[in-house]
C-alpha positions as CSV (number, residue, x, y, z in Angstrom):
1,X,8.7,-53.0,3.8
2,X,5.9,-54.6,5.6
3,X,5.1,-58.2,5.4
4,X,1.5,-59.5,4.6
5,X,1.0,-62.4,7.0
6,X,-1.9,-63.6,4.5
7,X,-0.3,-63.5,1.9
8,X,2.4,-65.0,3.1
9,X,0.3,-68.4,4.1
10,X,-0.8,-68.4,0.7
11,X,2.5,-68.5,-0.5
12,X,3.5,-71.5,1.7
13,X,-0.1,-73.1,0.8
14,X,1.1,-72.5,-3.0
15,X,4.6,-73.8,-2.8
16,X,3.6,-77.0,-1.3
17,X,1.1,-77.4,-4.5
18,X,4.0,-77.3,-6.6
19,X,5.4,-80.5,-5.5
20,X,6.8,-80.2,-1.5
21,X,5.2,-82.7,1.4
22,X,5.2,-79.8,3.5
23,X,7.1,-76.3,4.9
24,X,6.8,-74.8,7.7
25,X,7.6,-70.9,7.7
26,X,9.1,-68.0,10.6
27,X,9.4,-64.8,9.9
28,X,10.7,-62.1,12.6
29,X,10.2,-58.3,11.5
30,X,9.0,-54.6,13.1
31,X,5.6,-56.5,13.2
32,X,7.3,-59.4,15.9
33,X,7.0,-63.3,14.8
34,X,4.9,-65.3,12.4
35,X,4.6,-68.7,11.8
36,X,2.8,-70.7,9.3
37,X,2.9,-74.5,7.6
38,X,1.4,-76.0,5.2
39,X,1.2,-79.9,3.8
40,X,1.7,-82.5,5.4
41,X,4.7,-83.8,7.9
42,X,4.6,-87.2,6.0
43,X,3.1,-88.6,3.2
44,X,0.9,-91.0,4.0
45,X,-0.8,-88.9,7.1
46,X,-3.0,-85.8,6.8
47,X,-1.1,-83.9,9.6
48,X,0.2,-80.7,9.1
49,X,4.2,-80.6,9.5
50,X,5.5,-79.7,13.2
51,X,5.4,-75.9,13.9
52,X,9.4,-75.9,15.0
53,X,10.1,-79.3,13.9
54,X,13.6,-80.2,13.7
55,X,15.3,-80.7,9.9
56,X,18.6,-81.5,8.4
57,X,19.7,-78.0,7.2
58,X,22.1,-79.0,4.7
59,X,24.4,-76.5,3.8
60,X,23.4,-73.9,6.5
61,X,25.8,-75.9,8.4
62,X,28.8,-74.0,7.1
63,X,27.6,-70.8,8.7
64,X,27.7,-72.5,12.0
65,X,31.1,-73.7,11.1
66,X,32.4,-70.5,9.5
67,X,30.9,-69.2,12.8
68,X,33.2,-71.3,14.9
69,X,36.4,-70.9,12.8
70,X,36.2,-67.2,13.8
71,X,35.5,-67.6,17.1
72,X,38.9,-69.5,17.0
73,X,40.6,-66.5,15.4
74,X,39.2,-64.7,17.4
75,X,40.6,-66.7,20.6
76,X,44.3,-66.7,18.6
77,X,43.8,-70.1,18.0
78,X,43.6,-70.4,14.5
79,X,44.5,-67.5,12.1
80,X,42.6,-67.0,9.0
81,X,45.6,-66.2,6.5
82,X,48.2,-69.1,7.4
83,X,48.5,-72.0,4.8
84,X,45.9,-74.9,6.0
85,X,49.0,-77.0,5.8
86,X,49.8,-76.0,8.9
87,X,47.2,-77.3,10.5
88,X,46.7,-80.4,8.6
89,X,50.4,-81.6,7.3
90,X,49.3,-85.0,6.9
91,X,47.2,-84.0,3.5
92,X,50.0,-82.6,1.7
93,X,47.9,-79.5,0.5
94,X,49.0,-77.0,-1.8
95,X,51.0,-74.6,0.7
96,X,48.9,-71.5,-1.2
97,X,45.4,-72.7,0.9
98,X,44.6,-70.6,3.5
99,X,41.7,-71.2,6.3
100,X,40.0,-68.4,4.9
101,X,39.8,-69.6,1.5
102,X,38.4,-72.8,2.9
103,X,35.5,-70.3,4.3
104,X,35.1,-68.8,1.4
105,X,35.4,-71.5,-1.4
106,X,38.0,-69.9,-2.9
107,X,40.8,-73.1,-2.2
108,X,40.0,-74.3,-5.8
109,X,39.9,-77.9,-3.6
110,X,37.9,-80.2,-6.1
111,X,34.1,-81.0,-4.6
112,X,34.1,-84.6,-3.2
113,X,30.6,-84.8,-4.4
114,X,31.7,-84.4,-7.8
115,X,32.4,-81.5,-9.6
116,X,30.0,-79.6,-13.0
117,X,32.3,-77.8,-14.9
118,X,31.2,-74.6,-17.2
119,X,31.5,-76.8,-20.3
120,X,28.8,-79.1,-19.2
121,X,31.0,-81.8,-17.9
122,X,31.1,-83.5,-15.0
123,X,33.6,-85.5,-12.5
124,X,31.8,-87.8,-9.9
125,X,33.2,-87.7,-6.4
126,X,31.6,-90.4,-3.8
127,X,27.8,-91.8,-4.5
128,X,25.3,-89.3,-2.9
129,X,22.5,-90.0,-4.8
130,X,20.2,-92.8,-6.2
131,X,19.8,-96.0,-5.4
132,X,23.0,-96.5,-4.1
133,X,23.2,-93.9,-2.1
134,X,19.5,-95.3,-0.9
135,X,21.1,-98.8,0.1
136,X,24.2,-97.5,1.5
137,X,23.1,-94.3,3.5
138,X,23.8,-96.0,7.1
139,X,27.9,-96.3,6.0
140,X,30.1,-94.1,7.7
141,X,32.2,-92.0,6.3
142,X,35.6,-90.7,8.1
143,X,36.3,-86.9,7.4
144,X,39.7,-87.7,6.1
145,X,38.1,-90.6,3.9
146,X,36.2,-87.2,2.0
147,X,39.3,-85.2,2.1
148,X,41.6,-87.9,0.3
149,X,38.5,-88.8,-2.1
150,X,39.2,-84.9,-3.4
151,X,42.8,-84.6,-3.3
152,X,42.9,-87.5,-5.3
153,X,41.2,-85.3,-8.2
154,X,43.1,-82.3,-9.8
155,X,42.5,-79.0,-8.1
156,X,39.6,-77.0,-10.0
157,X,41.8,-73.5,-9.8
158,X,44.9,-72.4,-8.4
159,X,44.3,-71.3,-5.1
160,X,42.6,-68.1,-4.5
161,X,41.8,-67.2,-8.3
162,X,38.9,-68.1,-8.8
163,X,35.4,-69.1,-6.7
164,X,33.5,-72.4,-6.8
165,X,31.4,-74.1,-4.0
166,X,33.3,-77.2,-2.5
167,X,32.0,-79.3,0.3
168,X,35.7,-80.5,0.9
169,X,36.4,-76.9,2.1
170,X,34.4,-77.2,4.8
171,X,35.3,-80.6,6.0
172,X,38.8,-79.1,5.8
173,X,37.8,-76.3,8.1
174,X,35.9,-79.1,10.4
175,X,39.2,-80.9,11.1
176,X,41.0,-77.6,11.4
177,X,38.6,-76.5,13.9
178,X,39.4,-80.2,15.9
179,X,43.0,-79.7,15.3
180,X,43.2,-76.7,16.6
181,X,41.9,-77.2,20.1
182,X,42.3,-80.7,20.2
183,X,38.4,-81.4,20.6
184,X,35.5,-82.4,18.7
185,X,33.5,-79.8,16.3
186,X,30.4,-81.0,18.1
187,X,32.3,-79.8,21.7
188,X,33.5,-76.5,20.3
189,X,29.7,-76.0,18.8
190,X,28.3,-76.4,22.2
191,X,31.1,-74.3,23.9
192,X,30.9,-71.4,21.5
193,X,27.5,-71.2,20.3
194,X,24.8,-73.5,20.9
195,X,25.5,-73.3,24.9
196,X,25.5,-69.3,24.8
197,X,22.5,-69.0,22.9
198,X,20.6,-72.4,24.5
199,X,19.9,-74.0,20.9
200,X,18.6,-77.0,22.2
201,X,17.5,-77.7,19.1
202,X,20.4,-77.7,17.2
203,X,22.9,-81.1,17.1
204,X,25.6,-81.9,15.2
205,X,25.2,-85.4,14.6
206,X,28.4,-86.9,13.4
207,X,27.4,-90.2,12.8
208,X,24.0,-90.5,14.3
209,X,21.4,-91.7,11.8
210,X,18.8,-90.6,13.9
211,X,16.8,-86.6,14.0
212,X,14.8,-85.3,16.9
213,X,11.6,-85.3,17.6
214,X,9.1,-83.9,16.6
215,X,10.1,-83.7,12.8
216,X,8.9,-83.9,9.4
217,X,9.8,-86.9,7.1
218,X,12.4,-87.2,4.2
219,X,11.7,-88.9,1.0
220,X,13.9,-90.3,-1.9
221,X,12.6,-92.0,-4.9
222,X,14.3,-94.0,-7.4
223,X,13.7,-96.4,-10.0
224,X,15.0,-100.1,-9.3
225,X,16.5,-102.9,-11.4
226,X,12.9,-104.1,-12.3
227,X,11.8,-101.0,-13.6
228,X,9.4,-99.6,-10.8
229,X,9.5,-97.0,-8.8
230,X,10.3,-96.8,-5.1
231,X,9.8,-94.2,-2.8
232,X,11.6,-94.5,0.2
233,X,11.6,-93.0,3.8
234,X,15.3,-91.6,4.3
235,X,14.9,-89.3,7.2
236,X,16.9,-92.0,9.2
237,X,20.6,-91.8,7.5
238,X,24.2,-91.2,8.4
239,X,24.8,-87.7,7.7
240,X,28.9,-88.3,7.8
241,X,28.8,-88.5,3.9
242,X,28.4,-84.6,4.5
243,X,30.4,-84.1,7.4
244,X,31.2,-80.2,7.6
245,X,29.3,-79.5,4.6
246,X,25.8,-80.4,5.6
247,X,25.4,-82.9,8.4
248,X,23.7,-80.2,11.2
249,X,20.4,-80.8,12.4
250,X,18.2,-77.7,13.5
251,X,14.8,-75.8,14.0
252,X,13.3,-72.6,12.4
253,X,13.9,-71.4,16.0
254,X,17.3,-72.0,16.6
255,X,18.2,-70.7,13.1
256,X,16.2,-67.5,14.0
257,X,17.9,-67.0,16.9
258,X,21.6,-68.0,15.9
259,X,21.5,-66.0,12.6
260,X,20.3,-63.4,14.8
261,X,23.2,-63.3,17.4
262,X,25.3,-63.5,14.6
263,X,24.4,-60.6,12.7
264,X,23.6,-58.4,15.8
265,X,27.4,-59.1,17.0
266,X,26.8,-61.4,19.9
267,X,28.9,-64.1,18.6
268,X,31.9,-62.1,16.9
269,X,33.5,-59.4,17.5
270,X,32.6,-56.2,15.1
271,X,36.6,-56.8,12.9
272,X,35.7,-60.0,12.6
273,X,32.0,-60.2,11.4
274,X,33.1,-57.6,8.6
275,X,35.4,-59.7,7.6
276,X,33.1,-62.5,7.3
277,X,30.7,-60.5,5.5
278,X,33.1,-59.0,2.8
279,X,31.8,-60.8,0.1
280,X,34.5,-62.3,-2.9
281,X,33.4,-60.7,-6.6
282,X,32.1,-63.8,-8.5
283,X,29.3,-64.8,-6.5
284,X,28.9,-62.3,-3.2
285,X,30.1,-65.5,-0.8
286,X,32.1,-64.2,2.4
287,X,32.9,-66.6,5.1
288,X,30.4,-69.1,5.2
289,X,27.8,-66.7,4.3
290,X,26.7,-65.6,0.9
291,X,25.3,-61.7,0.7
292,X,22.5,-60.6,-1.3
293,X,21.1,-57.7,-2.2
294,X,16.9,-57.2,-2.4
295,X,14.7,-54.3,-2.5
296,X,14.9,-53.6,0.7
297,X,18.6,-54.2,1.5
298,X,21.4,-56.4,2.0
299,X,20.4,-59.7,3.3
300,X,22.6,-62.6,4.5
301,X,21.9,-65.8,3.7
302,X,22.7,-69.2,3.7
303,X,20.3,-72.2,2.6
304,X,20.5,-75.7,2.1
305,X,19.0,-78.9,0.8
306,X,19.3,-82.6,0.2
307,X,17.6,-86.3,0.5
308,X,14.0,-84.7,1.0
309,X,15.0,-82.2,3.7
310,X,15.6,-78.5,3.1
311,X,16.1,-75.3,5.2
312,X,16.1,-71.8,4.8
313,X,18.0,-69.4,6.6
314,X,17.9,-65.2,5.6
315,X,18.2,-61.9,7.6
316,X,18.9,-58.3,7.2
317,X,22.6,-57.3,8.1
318,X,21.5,-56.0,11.6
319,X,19.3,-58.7,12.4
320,X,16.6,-57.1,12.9
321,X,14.5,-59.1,10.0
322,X,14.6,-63.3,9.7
323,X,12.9,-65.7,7.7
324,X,13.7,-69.5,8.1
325,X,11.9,-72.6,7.1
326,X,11.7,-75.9,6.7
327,X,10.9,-78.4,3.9
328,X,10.1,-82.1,3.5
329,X,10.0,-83.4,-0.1
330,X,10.6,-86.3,-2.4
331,X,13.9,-86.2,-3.6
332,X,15.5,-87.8,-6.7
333,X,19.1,-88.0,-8.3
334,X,17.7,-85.7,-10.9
335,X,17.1,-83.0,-8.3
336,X,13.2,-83.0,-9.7
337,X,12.3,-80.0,-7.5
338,X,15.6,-78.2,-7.1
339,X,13.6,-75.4,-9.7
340,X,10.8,-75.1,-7.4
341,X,12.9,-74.7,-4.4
342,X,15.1,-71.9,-6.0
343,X,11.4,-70.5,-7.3
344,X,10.1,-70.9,-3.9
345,X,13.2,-69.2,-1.5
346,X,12.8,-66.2,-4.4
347,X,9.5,-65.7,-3.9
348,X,9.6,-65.9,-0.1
349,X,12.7,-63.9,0.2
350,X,10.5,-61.3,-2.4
351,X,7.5,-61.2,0.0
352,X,9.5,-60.7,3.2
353,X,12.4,-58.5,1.8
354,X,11.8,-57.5,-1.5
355,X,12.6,-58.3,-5.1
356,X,16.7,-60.1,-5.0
357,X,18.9,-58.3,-7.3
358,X,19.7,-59.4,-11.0
Protein backbone atom coordinates (compact mmCIF):
# COMPACT_ATOMS: atom_id res chain seq x y z
CA UNK A 1 0.00 0.00 0.00
CA UNK A 2 1.12 3.48 -0.55
CA UNK A 3 1.57 5.93 2.14
CA UNK A 4 -0.16 9.46 2.15
CA UNK A 5 2.67 11.82 3.45
CA UNK A 6 -0.32 14.33 4.26
CA UNK A 7 -2.10 12.43 5.91
CA UNK A 8 0.31 11.17 7.72
CA UNK A 9 1.39 14.76 9.28
CA UNK A 10 -2.08 15.08 10.17
CA UNK A 11 -1.96 12.13 12.06
CA UNK A 12 1.14 13.11 14.13
CA UNK A 13 -0.48 16.80 14.40
CA UNK A 14 -3.68 14.78 15.83
CA UNK A 15 -1.85 12.46 18.17
CA UNK A 16 0.00 15.21 19.87
CA UNK A 17 -3.67 16.93 20.49
CA UNK A 18 -4.56 14.03 22.37
CA UNK A 19 -2.31 14.60 25.15
CA UNK A 20 1.74 14.03 23.85
CA UNK A 21 4.42 17.15 24.13
CA UNK A 22 5.59 16.09 20.90
CA UNK A 23 6.55 13.07 18.21
CA UNK A 24 8.60 13.10 15.77
CA UNK A 25 7.89 10.48 12.85
CA UNK A 26 10.20 8.39 9.85
CA UNK A 27 8.90 6.42 7.59
CA UNK A 28 11.01 4.46 4.78
CA UNK A 29 8.87 2.77 1.88
CA UNK A 30 8.91 2.28 -2.26
CA UNK A 31 8.25 6.11 -2.11
CA UNK A 32 12.02 6.66 -0.11
CA UNK A 33 12.03 8.62 3.39
CA UNK A 34 9.67 10.96 5.22
CA UNK A 35 9.90 12.77 8.18
CA UNK A 36 7.54 14.82 10.11
CA UNK A 37 7.06 16.25 13.98
CA UNK A 38 4.70 17.79 15.57
CA UNK A 39 4.49 19.60 19.28
CA UNK A 40 6.78 20.80 21.05
CA UNK A 41 10.46 19.33 22.31
CA UNK A 42 9.51 20.76 25.81
CA UNK A 43 6.86 22.17 27.52
CA UNK A 44 7.46 25.42 28.28
CA UNK A 45 9.11 26.39 24.69
CA UNK A 46 7.20 26.63 21.34
CA UNK A 47 9.86 24.60 19.42
CA UNK A 48 9.08 21.85 17.48
CA UNK A 49 10.79 18.46 18.77
CA UNK A 50 14.36 17.70 17.08
CA UNK A 51 13.97 15.96 13.61
CA UNK A 52 16.38 12.80 14.76
CA UNK A 53 16.50 13.66 18.30
CA UNK A 54 17.85 11.15 20.49
CA UNK A 55 15.15 9.23 23.08
CA UNK A 56 15.17 6.55 25.60
CA UNK A 57 13.53 3.58 23.64
CA UNK A 58 12.40 1.56 26.42
CA UNK A 59 11.82 -1.76 25.60
CA UNK A 60 13.17 -1.69 21.95
CA UNK A 61 16.24 -2.41 23.80
CA UNK A 62 15.60 -6.09 23.88
CA UNK A 63 15.81 -6.31 20.13
CA UNK A 64 19.22 -4.93 20.31
CA UNK A 65 19.96 -7.42 23.01
CA UNK A 66 18.14 -10.39 21.43
CA UNK A 67 20.18 -9.21 18.51
CA UNK A 68 23.48 -9.67 20.25
CA UNK A 69 22.59 -13.04 22.08
CA UNK A 70 22.49 -14.42 18.52
CA UNK A 71 25.24 -13.03 17.27
CA UNK A 72 26.91 -14.99 20.22
CA UNK A 73 25.28 -18.18 19.03
CA UNK A 74 26.11 -17.53 16.16
CA UNK A 75 30.00 -17.15 17.06
CA UNK A 76 29.52 -20.65 19.34
CA UNK A 77 29.71 -18.69 22.23
CA UNK A 78 26.56 -19.07 23.80
CA UNK A 79 23.96 -21.74 22.69
CA UNK A 80 20.36 -20.91 22.82
CA UNK A 81 18.98 -24.37 24.29
CA UNK A 82 21.48 -24.88 27.34
CA UNK A 83 20.01 -24.28 30.88
CA UNK A 84 20.86 -20.39 31.78
CA UNK A 85 22.41 -21.99 34.80
CA UNK A 86 25.13 -22.60 33.06
CA UNK A 87 26.02 -19.48 32.55
CA UNK A 88 25.03 -17.89 35.65
CA UNK A 89 25.42 -20.65 38.56
CA UNK A 90 25.55 -18.08 41.19
CA UNK A 91 21.53 -17.50 40.90
CA UNK A 92 20.50 -20.89 41.51
CA UNK A 93 17.90 -20.80 38.62
CA UNK A 94 15.57 -23.43 37.88
CA UNK A 95 17.86 -25.88 35.63
CA UNK A 96 14.57 -25.98 33.03
CA UNK A 97 15.61 -21.97 31.82
CA UNK A 98 17.13 -21.90 28.72
CA UNK A 99 18.73 -18.59 26.99
CA UNK A 100 16.11 -18.82 24.59
CA UNK A 101 13.35 -18.69 26.80
CA UNK A 102 14.92 -15.66 28.32
CA UNK A 103 14.50 -14.15 24.65
CA UNK A 104 11.41 -15.05 24.36
CA UNK A 105 9.65 -14.50 27.84
CA UNK A 106 8.84 -17.88 28.09
CA UNK A 107 11.24 -18.46 31.58
CA UNK A 108 8.06 -17.93 33.67
CA UNK A 109 10.96 -15.64 35.79
CA UNK A 110 8.62 -13.28 37.87
CA UNK A 111 8.89 -9.38 36.50
CA UNK A 112 11.00 -7.40 38.89
CA UNK A 113 8.76 -4.51 38.21
CA UNK A 114 6.05 -6.28 39.60
CA UNK A 115 3.87 -8.66 38.19
CA UNK A 116 -0.50 -8.20 37.01
CA UNK A 117 -1.88 -11.37 37.14
CA UNK A 118 -5.20 -12.44 34.98
CA UNK A 119 -7.30 -12.20 38.14
CA UNK A 120 -6.67 -8.60 38.61
CA UNK A 121 -4.00 -8.90 41.22
CA UNK A 122 -0.86 -7.57 41.50
CA UNK A 123 2.79 -8.19 43.14
CA UNK A 124 5.04 -5.09 43.34
CA UNK A 125 8.68 -5.69 42.36
CA UNK A 126 11.14 -2.50 42.92
CA UNK A 127 9.52 1.27 42.90
CA UNK A 128 9.39 2.54 39.24
CA UNK A 129 6.90 4.84 39.48
CA UNK A 130 5.56 7.94 41.43
CA UNK A 131 7.02 10.02 43.66
CA UNK A 132 9.44 7.78 44.82
CA UNK A 133 10.58 6.74 41.90
CA UNK A 134 10.75 10.74 41.17
CA UNK A 135 13.13 11.27 44.26
CA UNK A 136 15.15 8.32 43.81
CA UNK A 137 15.76 8.06 39.99
CA UNK A 138 19.67 9.03 40.19
CA UNK A 139 20.20 5.41 42.47
CA UNK A 140 21.95 2.84 40.88
CA UNK A 141 20.86 -0.25 40.50
CA UNK A 142 23.32 -3.46 40.03
CA UNK A 143 21.94 -6.01 37.44
CA UNK A 144 22.17 -8.80 39.97
CA UNK A 145 20.39 -6.41 42.56
CA UNK A 146 17.17 -6.88 39.78
CA UNK A 147 17.77 -10.43 39.35
CA UNK A 148 17.72 -11.44 43.15
CA UNK A 149 14.65 -8.81 43.68
CA UNK A 150 12.78 -11.57 41.26
CA UNK A 151 14.03 -14.74 42.31
CA UNK A 152 13.03 -13.75 45.54
CA UNK A 153 9.23 -13.98 44.23
CA UNK A 154 7.65 -17.35 43.14
CA UNK A 155 8.13 -18.18 39.49
CA UNK A 156 4.93 -17.04 37.48
CA UNK A 157 4.94 -20.61 35.37
CA UNK A 158 6.95 -23.54 35.13
CA UNK A 159 9.42 -22.91 32.62
CA UNK A 160 8.47 -22.91 29.06
CA UNK A 161 4.55 -23.44 29.48
CA UNK A 162 3.33 -20.58 29.35
CA UNK A 163 4.22 -16.73 27.90
CA UNK A 164 4.39 -13.56 29.97
CA UNK A 165 6.64 -10.42 29.41
CA UNK A 166 9.48 -10.18 32.14
CA UNK A 167 12.09 -7.48 32.29
CA UNK A 168 14.14 -9.94 34.45
CA UNK A 169 14.61 -12.06 31.32
CA UNK A 170 16.39 -9.75 29.66
CA UNK A 171 18.70 -8.61 32.33
CA UNK A 172 19.35 -12.34 32.56
CA UNK A 173 20.35 -12.45 28.94
CA UNK A 174 22.40 -9.00 29.63
CA UNK A 175 24.72 -10.75 32.13
CA UNK A 176 24.77 -13.91 29.97
CA UNK A 177 25.81 -11.85 27.17
CA UNK A 178 28.90 -10.35 29.71
CA UNK A 179 29.56 -13.81 30.98
CA UNK A 180 29.89 -15.19 27.98
CA UNK A 181 32.77 -13.20 26.53
CA UNK A 182 33.88 -11.75 29.60
CA UNK A 183 33.07 -8.06 28.42
CA UNK A 184 30.57 -5.43 28.87
CA UNK A 185 27.10 -5.53 26.93
CA UNK A 186 27.87 -1.92 26.03
CA UNK A 187 31.47 -3.42 24.28
CA UNK A 188 29.76 -6.35 22.61
CA UNK A 189 26.95 -3.72 21.28
CA UNK A 190 29.63 -1.58 19.72
CA UNK A 191 31.56 -4.72 18.39
CA UNK A 192 28.61 -6.44 16.91
CA UNK A 193 26.28 -3.87 15.84
CA UNK A 194 26.51 -0.37 16.43
CA UNK A 195 30.24 -0.27 14.99
CA UNK A 196 29.10 -2.28 11.73
CA UNK A 197 26.26 -0.24 11.02
CA UNK A 198 27.94 3.42 12.46
CA UNK A 199 24.89 4.07 15.00
CA UNK A 200 26.38 6.87 16.36
CA UNK A 201 23.40 7.61 17.76
CA UNK A 202 22.71 4.75 19.73
CA UNK A 203 24.35 4.29 23.49
CA UNK A 204 23.80 2.06 25.97
CA UNK A 205 24.12 3.98 29.03
CA UNK A 206 24.52 1.78 31.99
CA UNK A 207 24.55 4.14 34.53
CA UNK A 208 24.67 7.47 32.84
CA UNK A 209 21.89 9.82 33.80
CA UNK A 210 22.58 11.89 31.04
CA UNK A 211 20.83 11.58 26.90
CA UNK A 212 22.43 13.24 23.89
CA UNK A 213 21.94 16.06 22.38
CA UNK A 214 19.77 17.27 20.62
CA UNK A 215 16.68 15.63 22.34
CA UNK A 216 13.24 16.11 23.41
CA UNK A 217 12.30 16.37 27.17
CA UNK A 218 10.70 13.80 29.55
CA UNK A 219 8.04 14.65 32.00
CA UNK A 220 6.53 12.92 35.21
CA UNK A 221 3.91 14.21 37.25
CA UNK A 222 2.78 13.30 40.62
CA UNK A 223 0.86 14.54 43.35
CA UNK A 224 2.92 15.35 46.66
CA UNK A 225 2.30 15.06 50.48
CA UNK A 226 0.52 18.57 50.33
CA UNK A 227 -1.87 17.67 47.95
CA UNK A 228 -0.51 19.56 44.68
CA UNK A 229 0.60 18.56 41.77
CA UNK A 230 4.10 18.55 40.45
CA UNK A 231 5.33 18.07 37.21
CA UNK A 232 8.78 17.31 36.89
CA UNK A 233 11.61 17.28 34.23
CA UNK A 234 12.98 13.55 34.33
CA UNK A 235 14.83 13.23 31.17
CA UNK A 236 18.03 13.28 33.29
CA UNK A 237 17.75 9.70 35.27
CA UNK A 238 19.74 6.51 35.92
CA UNK A 239 18.38 4.19 33.47
CA UNK A 240 20.05 1.00 35.50
CA UNK A 241 16.57 0.40 37.19
CA UNK A 242 15.91 -1.04 33.61
CA UNK A 243 19.12 -2.46 32.81
CA UNK A 244 18.56 -5.02 29.80
CA UNK A 245 14.98 -4.27 29.64
CA UNK A 246 14.93 -0.72 28.61
CA UNK A 247 17.90 1.43 29.45
CA UNK A 248 19.09 2.07 25.39
CA UNK A 249 19.15 5.39 24.17
CA UNK A 250 18.61 5.93 20.31
CA UNK A 251 17.36 8.01 17.15
CA UNK A 252 14.49 7.43 14.62
CA UNK A 253 17.62 6.94 12.37
CA UNK A 254 19.55 4.48 13.98
CA UNK A 255 16.41 2.38 14.66
CA UNK A 256 15.62 2.70 10.86
CA UNK A 257 18.76 1.54 9.93
CA UNK A 258 19.36 -1.30 12.60
CA UNK A 259 15.91 -2.77 12.23
CA UNK A 260 16.72 -2.70 8.72
CA UNK A 261 20.07 -4.67 8.78
CA UNK A 262 18.37 -6.86 10.83
CA UNK A 263 15.55 -7.89 8.85
CA UNK A 264 17.49 -7.72 5.51
CA UNK A 265 20.03 -10.35 7.07
CA UNK A 266 23.04 -8.20 7.61
CA UNK A 267 23.36 -8.86 11.11
CA UNK A 268 22.35 -12.69 11.39
CA UNK A 269 22.74 -15.32 9.56
CA UNK A 270 19.47 -16.57 7.41
CA UNK A 271 19.06 -20.10 10.43
CA UNK A 272 19.30 -17.78 12.82
CA UNK A 273 16.95 -14.78 12.00
CA UNK A 274 14.20 -17.54 11.42
CA UNK A 275 14.63 -18.63 14.41
CA UNK A 276 14.26 -15.40 16.04
CA UNK A 277 11.30 -14.65 14.09
CA UNK A 278 9.28 -17.96 14.88
CA UNK A 279 6.90 -16.51 17.00
CA UNK A 280 5.58 -18.66 20.41
CA UNK A 281 1.47 -19.17 20.18
CA UNK A 282 0.11 -16.86 22.92
CA UNK A 283 1.19 -13.63 21.89
CA UNK A 284 3.34 -13.86 18.35
CA UNK A 285 6.76 -12.91 20.56
CA UNK A 286 9.98 -14.64 18.92
CA UNK A 287 13.34 -13.63 20.17
CA UNK A 288 13.18 -10.21 21.17
CA UNK A 289 10.84 -9.40 18.65
CA UNK A 290 7.06 -9.60 18.60
CA UNK A 291 5.38 -10.44 14.92
CA UNK A 292 2.33 -8.94 13.62
CA UNK A 293 0.22 -9.31 11.12
CA UNK A 294 -1.54 -6.03 9.07
CA UNK A 295 -3.19 -5.69 5.92
CA UNK A 296 -0.40 -5.60 4.11
CA UNK A 297 1.74 -8.24 5.67
CA UNK A 298 3.81 -9.47 8.48
CA UNK A 299 5.45 -6.75 10.31
CA UNK A 300 8.14 -6.96 13.09
CA UNK A 301 7.96 -4.94 15.77
CA UNK A 302 9.12 -3.92 18.91
CA UNK A 303 8.14 -0.61 20.92
CA UNK A 304 8.65 0.85 24.05
CA UNK A 305 7.81 3.43 26.68
CA UNK A 306 8.27 4.90 30.06
CA UNK A 307 8.98 8.18 32.35
CA UNK A 308 7.72 10.57 29.39
CA UNK A 309 9.84 9.05 26.67
CA UNK A 310 8.50 6.58 24.07
CA UNK A 311 9.80 4.95 20.81
CA UNK A 312 8.45 3.11 18.02
CA UNK A 313 10.16 0.72 16.06
CA UNK A 314 8.07 -1.52 12.96
CA UNK A 315 9.17 -2.98 9.56
CA UNK A 316 8.04 -5.39 6.97
CA UNK A 317 9.93 -8.91 7.24
CA UNK A 318 12.37 -7.90 4.37
CA UNK A 319 12.95 -4.54 5.39
CA UNK A 320 12.11 -2.95 2.84
CA UNK A 321 9.25 -0.72 4.75
CA UNK A 322 10.12 1.14 8.46
CA UNK A 323 8.33 3.40 10.61
CA UNK A 324 10.02 4.75 13.87
CA UNK A 325 9.29 7.62 16.12
CA UNK A 326 9.77 9.26 18.96
CA UNK A 327 7.62 10.62 21.82
CA UNK A 328 7.95 13.04 24.71
CA UNK A 329 4.95 13.15 27.25
CA UNK A 330 3.89 13.60 30.79
CA UNK A 331 3.92 10.51 32.42
CA UNK A 332 2.23 9.35 35.66
CA UNK A 333 2.03 6.14 37.86
CA UNK A 334 -1.41 5.71 36.42
CA UNK A 335 0.01 5.28 32.92
CA UNK A 336 -2.59 8.39 31.93
CA UNK A 337 -1.69 8.07 28.28
CA UNK A 338 -0.67 4.46 27.93
CA UNK A 339 -4.45 4.27 25.82
CA UNK A 340 -3.44 6.94 23.56
CA UNK A 341 -0.12 5.55 22.89
CA UNK A 342 -1.52 2.01 21.99
CA UNK A 343 -4.37 4.18 19.90
CA UNK A 344 -1.64 6.21 18.40
CA UNK A 345 1.07 3.15 17.24
CA UNK A 346 -2.43 1.46 15.82
CA UNK A 347 -3.29 4.12 13.84
CA UNK A 348 0.19 4.81 12.52
CA UNK A 349 1.07 1.30 11.98
CA UNK A 350 -2.70 1.36 9.97
CA UNK A 351 -1.64 4.31 7.73
CA UNK A 352 1.82 3.04 6.87
CA UNK A 353 0.95 -0.81 6.70
CA UNK A 354 -2.45 -1.39 6.98
CA UNK A 355 -5.15 -2.37 9.39
CA UNK A 356 -3.13 -4.95 12.48
CA UNK A 357 -4.94 -8.17 12.76
CA UNK A 358 -7.68 -8.99 15.45
Amino acid sequence: MTTNRTALQQTIDEIVGTGFVGISLRVHDEQGEWTGRAGRGELDADALPPLDGHVRIGSNTKTFIATVALQLVGEGKIELDTAVAKYLPEFDLDPRITVRMLLQHTSGVFNFTGEYYEDGSTAPGIVWSGQDWVQDRFRTYPPEELVRVALANPARFEPGTDWSYSNTNFVLAKLVIERATGSTLAAEMQRLILGPLGLTGTVVPETSTEIPEPHAHAYYRFTDAAGAEQIVDVTSQNPSWISGGGDMISTTRDLHTFITALLSGRLLPEALLAEMLTPEAKVGYGLGVFIQETGSGTVITHNGGHGGHGALMYSTRDGAKTLTAALNYVDDADLSLSAEFQQATQRLVGEVFGPVAE
